[in-house]
Structures are given as structure tokens and as C-alpha cells.
N, CA, C and O of each residue as an XYZ file, in Angstrom:
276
protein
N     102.510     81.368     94.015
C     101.399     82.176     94.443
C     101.207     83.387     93.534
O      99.992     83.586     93.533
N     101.817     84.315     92.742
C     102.341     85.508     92.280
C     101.563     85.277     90.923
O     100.808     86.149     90.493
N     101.790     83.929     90.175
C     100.873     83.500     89.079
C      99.530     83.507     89.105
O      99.014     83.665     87.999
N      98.654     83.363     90.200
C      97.468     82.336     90.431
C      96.827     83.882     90.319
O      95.610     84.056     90.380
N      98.001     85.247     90.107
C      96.737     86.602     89.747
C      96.140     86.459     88.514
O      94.990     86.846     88.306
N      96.811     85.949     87.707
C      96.584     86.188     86.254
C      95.794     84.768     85.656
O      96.014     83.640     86.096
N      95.036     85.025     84.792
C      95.060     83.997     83.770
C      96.005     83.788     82.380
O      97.091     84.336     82.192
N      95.389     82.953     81.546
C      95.811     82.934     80.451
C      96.410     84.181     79.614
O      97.633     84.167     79.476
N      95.882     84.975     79.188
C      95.221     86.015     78.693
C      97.007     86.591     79.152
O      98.128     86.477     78.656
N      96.350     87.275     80.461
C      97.088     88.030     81.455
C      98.799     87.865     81.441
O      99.691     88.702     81.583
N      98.825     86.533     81.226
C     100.676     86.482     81.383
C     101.119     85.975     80.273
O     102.290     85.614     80.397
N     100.425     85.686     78.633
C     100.861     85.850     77.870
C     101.547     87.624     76.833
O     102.360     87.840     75.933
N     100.489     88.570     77.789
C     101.008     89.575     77.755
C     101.975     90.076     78.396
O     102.815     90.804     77.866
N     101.975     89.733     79.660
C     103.228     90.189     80.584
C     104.249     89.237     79.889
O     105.072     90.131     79.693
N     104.671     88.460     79.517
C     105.555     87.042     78.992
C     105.979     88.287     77.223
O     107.116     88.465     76.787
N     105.079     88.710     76.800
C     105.691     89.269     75.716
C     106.312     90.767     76.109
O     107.359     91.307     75.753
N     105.480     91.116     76.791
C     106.475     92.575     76.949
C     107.744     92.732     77.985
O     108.577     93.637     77.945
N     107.691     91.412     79.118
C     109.157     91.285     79.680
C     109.919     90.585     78.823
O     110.953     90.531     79.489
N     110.100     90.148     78.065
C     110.568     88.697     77.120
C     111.736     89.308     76.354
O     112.356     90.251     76.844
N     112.055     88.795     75.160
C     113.405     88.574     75.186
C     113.185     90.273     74.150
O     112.324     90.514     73.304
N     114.279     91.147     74.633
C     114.169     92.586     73.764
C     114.380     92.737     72.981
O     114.785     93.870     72.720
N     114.294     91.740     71.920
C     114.306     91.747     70.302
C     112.279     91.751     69.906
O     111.626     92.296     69.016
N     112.023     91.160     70.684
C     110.369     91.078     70.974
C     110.040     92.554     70.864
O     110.308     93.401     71.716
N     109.299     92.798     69.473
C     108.496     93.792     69.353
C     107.548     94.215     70.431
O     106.831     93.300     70.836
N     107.410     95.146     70.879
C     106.128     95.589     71.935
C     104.878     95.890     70.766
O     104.943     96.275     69.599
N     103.794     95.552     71.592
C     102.283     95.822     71.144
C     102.357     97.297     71.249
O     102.826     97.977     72.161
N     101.633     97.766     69.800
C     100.966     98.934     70.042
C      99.894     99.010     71.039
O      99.179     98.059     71.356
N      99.817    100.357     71.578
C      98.808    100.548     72.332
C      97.232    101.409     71.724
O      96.361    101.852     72.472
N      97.221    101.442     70.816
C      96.051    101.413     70.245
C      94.991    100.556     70.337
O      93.792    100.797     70.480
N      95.789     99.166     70.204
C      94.956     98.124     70.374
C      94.328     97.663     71.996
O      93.538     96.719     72.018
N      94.530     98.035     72.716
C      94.775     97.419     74.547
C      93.083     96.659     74.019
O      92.047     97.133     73.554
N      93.706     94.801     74.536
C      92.559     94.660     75.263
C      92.435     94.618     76.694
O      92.513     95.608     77.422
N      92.216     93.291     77.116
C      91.132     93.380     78.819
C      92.317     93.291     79.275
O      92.657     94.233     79.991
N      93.452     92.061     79.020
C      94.698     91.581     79.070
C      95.520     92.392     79.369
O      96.177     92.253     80.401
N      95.695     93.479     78.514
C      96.857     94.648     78.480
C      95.890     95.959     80.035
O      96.328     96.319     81.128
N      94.765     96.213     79.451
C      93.934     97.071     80.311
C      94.320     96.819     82.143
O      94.590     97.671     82.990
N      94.186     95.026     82.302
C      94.276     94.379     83.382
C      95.685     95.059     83.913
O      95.797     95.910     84.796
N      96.727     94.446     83.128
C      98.350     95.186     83.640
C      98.423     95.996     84.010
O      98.836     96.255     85.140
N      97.908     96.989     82.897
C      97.802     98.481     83.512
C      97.744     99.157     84.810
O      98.415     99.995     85.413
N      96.243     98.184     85.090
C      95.564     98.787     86.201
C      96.430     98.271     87.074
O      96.642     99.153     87.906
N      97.260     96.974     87.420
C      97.840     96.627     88.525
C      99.129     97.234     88.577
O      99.949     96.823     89.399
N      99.475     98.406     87.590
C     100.509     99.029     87.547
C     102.281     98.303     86.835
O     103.375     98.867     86.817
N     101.864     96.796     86.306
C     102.829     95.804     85.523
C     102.897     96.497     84.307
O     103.774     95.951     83.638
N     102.178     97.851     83.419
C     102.553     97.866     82.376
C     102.238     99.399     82.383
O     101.844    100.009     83.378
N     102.439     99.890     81.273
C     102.590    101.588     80.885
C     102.531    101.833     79.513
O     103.517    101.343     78.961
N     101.854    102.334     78.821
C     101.901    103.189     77.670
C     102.745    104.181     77.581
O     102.555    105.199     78.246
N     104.240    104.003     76.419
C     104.681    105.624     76.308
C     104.827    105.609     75.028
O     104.833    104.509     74.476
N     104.908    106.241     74.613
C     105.062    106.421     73.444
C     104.092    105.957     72.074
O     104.330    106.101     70.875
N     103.158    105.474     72.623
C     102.370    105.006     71.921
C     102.349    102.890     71.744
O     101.781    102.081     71.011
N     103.361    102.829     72.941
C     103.585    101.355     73.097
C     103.316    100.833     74.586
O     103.308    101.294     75.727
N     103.150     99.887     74.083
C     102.482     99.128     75.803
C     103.913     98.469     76.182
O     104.512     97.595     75.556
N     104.308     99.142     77.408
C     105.727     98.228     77.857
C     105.550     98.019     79.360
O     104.657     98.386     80.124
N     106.519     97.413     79.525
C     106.469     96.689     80.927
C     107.067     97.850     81.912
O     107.877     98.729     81.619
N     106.322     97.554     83.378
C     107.275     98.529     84.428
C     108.036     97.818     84.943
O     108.130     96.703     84.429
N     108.569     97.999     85.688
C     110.200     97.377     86.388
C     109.268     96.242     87.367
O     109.683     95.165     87.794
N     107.995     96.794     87.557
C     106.939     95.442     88.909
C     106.638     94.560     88.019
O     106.383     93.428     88.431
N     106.578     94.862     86.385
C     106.176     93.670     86.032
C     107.562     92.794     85.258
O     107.678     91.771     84.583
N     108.080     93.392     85.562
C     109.564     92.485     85.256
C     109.580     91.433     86.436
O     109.644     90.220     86.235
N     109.511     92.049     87.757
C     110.033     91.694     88.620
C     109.309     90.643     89.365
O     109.859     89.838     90.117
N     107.596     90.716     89.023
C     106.543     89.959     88.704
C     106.899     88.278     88.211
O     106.670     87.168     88.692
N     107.679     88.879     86.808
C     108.177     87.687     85.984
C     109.090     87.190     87.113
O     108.664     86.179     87.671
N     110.011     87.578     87.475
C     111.386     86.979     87.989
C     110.379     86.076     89.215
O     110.272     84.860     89.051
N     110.043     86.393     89.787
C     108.888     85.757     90.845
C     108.323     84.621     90.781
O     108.523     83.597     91.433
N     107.055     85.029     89.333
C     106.963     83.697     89.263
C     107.700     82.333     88.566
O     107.350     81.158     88.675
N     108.806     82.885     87.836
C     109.723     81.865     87.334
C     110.373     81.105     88.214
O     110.622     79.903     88.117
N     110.756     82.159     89.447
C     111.337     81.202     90.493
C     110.183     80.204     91.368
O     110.672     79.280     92.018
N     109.073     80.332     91.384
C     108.207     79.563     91.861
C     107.840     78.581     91.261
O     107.203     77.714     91.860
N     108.210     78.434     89.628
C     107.607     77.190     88.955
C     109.183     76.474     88.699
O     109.093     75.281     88.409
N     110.625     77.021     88.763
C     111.107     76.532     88.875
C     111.872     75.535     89.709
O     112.769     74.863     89.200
């Protein structure tokens, strides 16, 4: 159920910024609709000039992994 928020777009971004922490984070200069979307649902944060994940959108991930697994 936890998936069916997002599209495409949507959880290839969340998938890179929870993902494995050798995974560069996106600058946030760039935000599109994708990154903008996270934001707003509070899954992601700008600091430093980088778009990273909050602990909901970690926990987001853990969620829906256990549902497709």
C-alpha cells in the first residue's frame, strides 16, 4: 500500500537517496517535481546544499520493501 503514493519518478529518487551510502546524493540546485514531491511529504530535506533523505523516508523504504517482499 505505502508504494501505490509514488510513481516512477518518485521512488527512483527516494531509492537513491536511502540506498546504499557510497551513493552520491543529488545536488539540490537541481530539484525536480520528483525531489519537490518528497519534500513536500516531508521524505526528504535539503542541507547543505544536498537533497537527503529524513529518517520517514528511510523508513518509507523499509515499508515498502517489506510489502513487495
Amino acid at each position: 500500500m505505502a508504494g501505490r503514493i509514488f510513481n516512477g519518478a518518485h521512488r527512483d529518487v527516494l531509492w537513491t537517496l536511502t540506498g546504499d551510502w557510497r551513493t552520491r546524493t543529488p545536488p539540490a540546485d537541481n530539484l525536480d517535481d520528483a525531489a519537490v514531491y518528497l519534500i513536500a511529504k516531508g521524505l526528504a530535506e535539503v542541507v547543505d546544499g544536498r537533497l537527503l533523505a529524513t529518517r520517514a523516508g528511510y523508513e518509507l523504504r523499509k515499508q515498502i520493501e517489506r510489502e513487495q517482499g
